[in-house]
N, C-alpha and C positions, 0 to 999 in steps of 0.2 A: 636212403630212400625214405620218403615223407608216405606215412601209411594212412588212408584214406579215413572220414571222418567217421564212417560206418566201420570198418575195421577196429577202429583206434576204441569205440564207444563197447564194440566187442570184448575188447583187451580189458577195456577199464572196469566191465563188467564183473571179469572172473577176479582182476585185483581186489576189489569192493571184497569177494567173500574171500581171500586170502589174506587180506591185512584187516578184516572187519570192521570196517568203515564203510560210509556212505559217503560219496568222492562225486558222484554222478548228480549233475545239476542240472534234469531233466528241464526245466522254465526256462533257462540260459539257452538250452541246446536248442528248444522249439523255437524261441525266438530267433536264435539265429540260422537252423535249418528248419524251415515251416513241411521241408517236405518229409521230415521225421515225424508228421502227425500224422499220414497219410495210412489207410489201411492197405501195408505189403506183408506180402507172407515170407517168412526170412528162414532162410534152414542154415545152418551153422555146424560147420563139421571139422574138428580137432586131429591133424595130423601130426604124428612123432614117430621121426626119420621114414618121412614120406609112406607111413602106414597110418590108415584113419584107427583113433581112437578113441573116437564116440563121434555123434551126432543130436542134432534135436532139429525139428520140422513144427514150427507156428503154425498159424492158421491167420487168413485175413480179418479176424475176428477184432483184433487190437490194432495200435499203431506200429508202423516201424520201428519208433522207438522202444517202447514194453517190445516188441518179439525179437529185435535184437539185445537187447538186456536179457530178461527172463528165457529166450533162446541162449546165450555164450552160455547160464549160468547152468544151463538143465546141461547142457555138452557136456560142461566141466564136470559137475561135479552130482546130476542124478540117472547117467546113461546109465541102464542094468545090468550092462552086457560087459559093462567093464569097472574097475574100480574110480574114484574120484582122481581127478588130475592133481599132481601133487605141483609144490611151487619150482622143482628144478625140471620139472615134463614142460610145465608153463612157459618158461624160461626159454626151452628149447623147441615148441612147437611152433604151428602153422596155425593158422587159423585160417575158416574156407569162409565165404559168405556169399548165399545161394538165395537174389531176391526173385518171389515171380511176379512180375509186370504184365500192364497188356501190354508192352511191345515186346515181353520175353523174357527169357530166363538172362537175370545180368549176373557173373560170377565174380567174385575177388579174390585172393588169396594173399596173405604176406608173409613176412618172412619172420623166423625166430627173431625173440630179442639177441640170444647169446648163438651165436653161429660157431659151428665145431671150428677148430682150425686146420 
């Protein structure tokens, strides 16, 4: 299954501070999704074994791009209520993504990288 471009930007987000690199080519991404400049407010919530393990809630303030980046990265790794996402949780989690639109709440979800067998 091909995980959606707003997912996948989520994913690469929390890579970026695991392998500590900058991998995210924010001017490539605008240009070729214009509608990642747009101000939406993006909540991003971290599931393992179908239990949420953080979340984080943007504000329309920035672009969808910044509040899904700076969103995955606050889930992963500065929720208080729980400790930072390590790389085999990473590996095996969900990832939620929660935009609000005027026409509405649009949700996504995908699937671990490593699925139990």
């Amino acid at each position: 299954m091909s995980r959606s471009i707003l997912l996948q930007l989520a994913r690469d987000s929390i890579e970026e501070v695991l392998q500590a690199q900058n991998t995210i080519d924010k001017k490539a991404l605008l240009n070729e999704h214009p509608l990642l400049n747009e101000n939406i407010q993006a909540d991003i919530s971290i599931y393992i074994d179908d239990k949420l393990k953080s979340s984080y809630s943007s504000t329309k303030d920035y672009s969808l791009l910044n509040n899904i980046i700076i969103g995955a990265k606050k889930a992963a790794f500065e929720d208080k209520t729980t400790s930072p996402i390590t790389t085999a949780e990473y590996l095996s989690c969900e990832i939620e993504l929660s935009l609000q639109t005027i026409d509405g709440i649009i949700k996504q979800k995908d699937e671990p990288i490593l699925k139990e067998s």
